[in-house]
MDTraj code that builds the backbone (N, CA, C; nanometers):
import mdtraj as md
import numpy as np

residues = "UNK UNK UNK UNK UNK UNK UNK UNK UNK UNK UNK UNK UNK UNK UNK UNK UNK UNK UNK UNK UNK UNK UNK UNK UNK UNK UNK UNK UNK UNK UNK UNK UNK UNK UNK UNK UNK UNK UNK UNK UNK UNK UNK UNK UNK UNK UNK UNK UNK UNK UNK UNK UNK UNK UNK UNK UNK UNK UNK UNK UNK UNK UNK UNK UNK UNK UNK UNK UNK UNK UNK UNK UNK UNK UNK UNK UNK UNK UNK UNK UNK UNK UNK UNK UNK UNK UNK UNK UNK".split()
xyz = np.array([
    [6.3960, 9.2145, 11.1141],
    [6.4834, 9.2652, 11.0114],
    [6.4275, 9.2199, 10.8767],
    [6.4198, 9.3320, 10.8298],
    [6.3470, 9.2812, 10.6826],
    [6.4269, 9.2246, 10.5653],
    [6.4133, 9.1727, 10.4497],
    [6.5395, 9.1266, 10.3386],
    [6.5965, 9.2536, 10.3082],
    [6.5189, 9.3453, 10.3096],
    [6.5824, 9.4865, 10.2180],
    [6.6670, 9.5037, 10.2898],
    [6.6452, 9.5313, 10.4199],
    [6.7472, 9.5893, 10.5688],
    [6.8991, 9.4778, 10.5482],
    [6.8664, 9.3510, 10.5116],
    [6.9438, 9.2477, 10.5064],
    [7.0463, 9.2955, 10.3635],
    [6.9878, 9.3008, 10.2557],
    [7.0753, 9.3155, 10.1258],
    [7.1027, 9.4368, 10.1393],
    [7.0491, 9.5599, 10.2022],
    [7.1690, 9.7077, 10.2020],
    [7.2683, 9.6818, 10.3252],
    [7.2474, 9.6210, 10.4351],
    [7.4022, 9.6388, 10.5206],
    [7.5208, 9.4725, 10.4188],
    [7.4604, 9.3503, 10.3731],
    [7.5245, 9.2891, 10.2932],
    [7.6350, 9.4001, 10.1324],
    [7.5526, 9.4789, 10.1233],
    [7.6070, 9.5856, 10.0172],
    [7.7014, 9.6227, 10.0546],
    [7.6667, 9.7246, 10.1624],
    [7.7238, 9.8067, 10.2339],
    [7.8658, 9.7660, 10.2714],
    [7.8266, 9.6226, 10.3161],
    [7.9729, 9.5209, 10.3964],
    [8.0618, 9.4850, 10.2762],
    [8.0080, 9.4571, 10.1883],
    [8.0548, 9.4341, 10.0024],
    [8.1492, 9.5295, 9.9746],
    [8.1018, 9.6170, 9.9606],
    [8.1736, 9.7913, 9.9092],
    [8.2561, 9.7818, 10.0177],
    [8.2650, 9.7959, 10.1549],
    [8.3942, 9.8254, 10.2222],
    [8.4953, 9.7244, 10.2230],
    [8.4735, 9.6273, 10.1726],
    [8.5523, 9.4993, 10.1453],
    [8.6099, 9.4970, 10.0351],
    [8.5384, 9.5721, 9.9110],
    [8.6278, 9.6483, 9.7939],
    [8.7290, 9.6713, 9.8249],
    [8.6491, 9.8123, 9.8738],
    [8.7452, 9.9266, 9.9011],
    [8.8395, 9.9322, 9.9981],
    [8.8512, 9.8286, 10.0705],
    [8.9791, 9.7886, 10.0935],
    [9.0963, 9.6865, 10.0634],
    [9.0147, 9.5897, 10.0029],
    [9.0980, 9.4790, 9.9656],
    [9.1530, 9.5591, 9.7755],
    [9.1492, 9.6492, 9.7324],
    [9.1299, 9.7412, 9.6186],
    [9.3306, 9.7341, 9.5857],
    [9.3607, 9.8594, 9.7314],
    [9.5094, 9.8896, 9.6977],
    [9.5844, 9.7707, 9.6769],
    [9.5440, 9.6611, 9.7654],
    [9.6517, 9.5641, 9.7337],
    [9.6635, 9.4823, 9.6349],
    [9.5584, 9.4313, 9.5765],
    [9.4811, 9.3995, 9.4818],
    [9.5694, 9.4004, 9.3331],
    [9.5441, 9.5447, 9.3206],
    [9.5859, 9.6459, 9.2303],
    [9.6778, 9.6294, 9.2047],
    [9.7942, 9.6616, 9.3521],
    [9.9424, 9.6611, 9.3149],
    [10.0465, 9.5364, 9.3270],
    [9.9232, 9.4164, 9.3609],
    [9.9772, 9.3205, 9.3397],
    [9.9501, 9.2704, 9.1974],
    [9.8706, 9.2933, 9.1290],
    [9.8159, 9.2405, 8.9688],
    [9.9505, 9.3308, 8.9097],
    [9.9704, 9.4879, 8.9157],
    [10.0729, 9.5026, 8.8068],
    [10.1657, 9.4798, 8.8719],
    [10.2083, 9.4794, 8.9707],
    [10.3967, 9.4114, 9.0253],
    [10.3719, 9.2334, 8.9178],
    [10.2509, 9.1631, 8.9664],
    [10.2548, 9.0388, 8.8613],
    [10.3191, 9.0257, 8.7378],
    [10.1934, 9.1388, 8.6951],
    [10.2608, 9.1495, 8.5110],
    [10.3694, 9.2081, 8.5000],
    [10.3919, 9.2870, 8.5558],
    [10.5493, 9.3894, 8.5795],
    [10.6953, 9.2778, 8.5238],
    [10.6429, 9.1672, 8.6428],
    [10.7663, 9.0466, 8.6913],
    [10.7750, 8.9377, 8.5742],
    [10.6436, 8.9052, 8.5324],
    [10.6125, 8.8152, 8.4349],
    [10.6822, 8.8784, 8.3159],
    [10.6362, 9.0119, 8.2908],
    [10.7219, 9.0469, 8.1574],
    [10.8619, 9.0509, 8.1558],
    [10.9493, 9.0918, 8.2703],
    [11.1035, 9.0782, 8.3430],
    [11.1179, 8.9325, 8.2763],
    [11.0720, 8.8080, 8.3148],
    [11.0949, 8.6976, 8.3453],
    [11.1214, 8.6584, 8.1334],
    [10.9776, 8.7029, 8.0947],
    [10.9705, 8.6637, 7.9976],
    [11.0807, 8.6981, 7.8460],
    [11.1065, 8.8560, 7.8971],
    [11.2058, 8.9084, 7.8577],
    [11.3543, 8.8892, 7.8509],
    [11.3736, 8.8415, 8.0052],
    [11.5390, 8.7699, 8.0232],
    [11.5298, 8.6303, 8.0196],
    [11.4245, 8.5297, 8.0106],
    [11.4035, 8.3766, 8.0210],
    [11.4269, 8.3203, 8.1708],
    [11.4257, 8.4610, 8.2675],
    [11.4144, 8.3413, 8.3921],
    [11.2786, 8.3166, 8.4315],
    [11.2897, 8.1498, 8.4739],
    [11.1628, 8.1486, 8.4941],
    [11.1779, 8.0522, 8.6578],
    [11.2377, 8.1427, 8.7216],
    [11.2629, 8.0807, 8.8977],
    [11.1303, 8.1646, 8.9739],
    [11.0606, 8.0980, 9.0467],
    [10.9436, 8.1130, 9.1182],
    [10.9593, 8.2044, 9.2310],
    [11.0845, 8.2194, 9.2995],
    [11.1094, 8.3165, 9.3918],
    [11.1507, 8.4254, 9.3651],
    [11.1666, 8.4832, 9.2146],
    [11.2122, 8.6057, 9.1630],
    [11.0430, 8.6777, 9.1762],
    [10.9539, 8.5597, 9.1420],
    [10.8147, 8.6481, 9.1216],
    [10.7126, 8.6377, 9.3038],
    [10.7269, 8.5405, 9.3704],
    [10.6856, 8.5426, 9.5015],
    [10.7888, 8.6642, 9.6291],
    [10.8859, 8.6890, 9.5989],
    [10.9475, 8.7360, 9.7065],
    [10.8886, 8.8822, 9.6870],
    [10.9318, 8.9315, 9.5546],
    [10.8599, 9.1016, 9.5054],
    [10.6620, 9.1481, 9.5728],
    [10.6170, 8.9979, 9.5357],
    [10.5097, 9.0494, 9.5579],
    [10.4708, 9.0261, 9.6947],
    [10.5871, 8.9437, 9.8219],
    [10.5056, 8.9304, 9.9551],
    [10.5923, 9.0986, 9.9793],
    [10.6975, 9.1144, 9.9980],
    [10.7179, 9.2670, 10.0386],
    [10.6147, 9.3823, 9.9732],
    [10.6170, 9.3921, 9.8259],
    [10.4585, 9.4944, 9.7864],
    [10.3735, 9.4507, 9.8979],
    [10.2763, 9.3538, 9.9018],
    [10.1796, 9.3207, 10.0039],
    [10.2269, 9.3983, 10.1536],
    [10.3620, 9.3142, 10.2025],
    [10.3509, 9.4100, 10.3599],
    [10.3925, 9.5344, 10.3057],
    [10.4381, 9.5976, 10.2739],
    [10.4673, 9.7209, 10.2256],
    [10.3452, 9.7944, 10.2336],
    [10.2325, 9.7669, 10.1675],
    [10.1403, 9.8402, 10.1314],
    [10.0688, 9.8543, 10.2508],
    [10.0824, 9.6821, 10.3458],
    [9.9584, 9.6903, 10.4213],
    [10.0405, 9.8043, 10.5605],
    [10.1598, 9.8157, 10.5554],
    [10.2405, 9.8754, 10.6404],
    [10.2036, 10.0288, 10.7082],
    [10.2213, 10.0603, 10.5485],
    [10.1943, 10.1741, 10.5285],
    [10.0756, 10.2601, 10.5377],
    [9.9400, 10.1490, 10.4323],
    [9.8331, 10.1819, 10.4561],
    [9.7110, 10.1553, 10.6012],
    [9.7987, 10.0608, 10.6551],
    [9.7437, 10.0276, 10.8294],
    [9.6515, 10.1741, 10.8679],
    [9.6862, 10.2409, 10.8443],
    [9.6547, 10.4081, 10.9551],
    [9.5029, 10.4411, 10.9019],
    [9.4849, 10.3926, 10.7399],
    [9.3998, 10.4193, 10.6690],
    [9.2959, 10.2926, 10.6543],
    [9.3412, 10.1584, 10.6844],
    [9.2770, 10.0612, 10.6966],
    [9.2079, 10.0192, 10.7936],
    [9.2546, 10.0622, 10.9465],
    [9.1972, 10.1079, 11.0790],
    [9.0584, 10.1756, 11.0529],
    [9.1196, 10.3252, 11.0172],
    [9.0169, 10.4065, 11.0134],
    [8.9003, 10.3579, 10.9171],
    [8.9194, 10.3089, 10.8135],
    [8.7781, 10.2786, 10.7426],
    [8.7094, 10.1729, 10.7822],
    [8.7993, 10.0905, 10.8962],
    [8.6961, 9.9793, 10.9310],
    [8.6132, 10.0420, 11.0965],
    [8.6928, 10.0993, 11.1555],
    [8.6536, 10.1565, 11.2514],
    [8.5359, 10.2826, 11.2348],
    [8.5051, 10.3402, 11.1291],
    [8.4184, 10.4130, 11.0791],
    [8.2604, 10.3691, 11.0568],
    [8.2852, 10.2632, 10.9728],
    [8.2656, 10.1156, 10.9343],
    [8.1379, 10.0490, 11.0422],
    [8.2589, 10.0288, 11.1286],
    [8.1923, 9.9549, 11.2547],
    [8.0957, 10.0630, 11.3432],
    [8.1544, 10.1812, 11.3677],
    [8.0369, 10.2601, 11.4181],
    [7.9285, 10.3280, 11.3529],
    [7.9652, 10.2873, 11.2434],
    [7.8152, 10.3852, 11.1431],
    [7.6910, 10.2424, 11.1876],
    [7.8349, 10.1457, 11.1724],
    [7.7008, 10.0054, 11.1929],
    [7.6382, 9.9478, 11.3077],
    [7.7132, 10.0106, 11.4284],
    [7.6457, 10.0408, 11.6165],
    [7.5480, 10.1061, 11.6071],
    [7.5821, 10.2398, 11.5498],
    [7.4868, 10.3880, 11.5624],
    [7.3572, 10.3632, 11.5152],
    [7.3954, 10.2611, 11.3959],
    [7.2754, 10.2479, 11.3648],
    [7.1841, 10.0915, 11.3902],
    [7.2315, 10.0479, 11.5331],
    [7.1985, 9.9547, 11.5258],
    [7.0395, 9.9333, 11.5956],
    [6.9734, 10.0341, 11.6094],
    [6.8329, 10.0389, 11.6492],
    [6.7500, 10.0359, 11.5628],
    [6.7825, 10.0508, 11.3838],
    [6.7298, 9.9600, 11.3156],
    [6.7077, 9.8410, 11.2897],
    [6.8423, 9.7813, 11.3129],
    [6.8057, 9.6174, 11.3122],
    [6.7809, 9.5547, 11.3881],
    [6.7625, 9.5629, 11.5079],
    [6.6816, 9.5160, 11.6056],
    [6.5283, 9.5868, 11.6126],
    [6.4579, 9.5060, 11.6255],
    [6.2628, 9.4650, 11.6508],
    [6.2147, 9.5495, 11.5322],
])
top = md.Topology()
chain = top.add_chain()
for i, resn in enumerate(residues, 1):
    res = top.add_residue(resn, chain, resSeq=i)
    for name in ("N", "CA", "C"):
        top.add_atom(name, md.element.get_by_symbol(name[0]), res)
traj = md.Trajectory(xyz[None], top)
């Protein structure tokens, strides 16, 4: 296995690790600021007004998006079988 062969499936593994860790990411940063500005606006500043919102977003998302998170890793994994007679000898 050569370095090149090494740094394009490392890429490759990079980008799908984006692109999935992306939605939650996302909608956990603005539910953050969303809550922070709530907080800052009315003066509460209790820690479970801003942790409880964002563990339901999280399962929420991952709930929902499961069907789609399957499939891109399972895609994923066989593009990286199919092609696994490159990286071996």
């Amino acid at each position: 296995m050569t370095p090149d062969l090494v740094s394009e499936l490392m890429r490759h593994l990079l980008r799908e690790a984006m692109i999935l860790a992306a939605p939650i990411l996302l909608a956990t940063a603005l539910l953050s600021f969303l809550l922070s500005l709530v907080q800052t606006l009315t003066s509460l500043q209790d820690q479970s007004l801003t942790s409880v919102p964002r563990l339901l977003a999280v399962t929420t998302i991952l709930l929902v998006g499961m069907p789609w998170f399957v499939e891109r890793m399972v895609t994923y994994t066989r593009t990286l079988l199919g092609d696994f007679h490159r990286y071996v000898g």
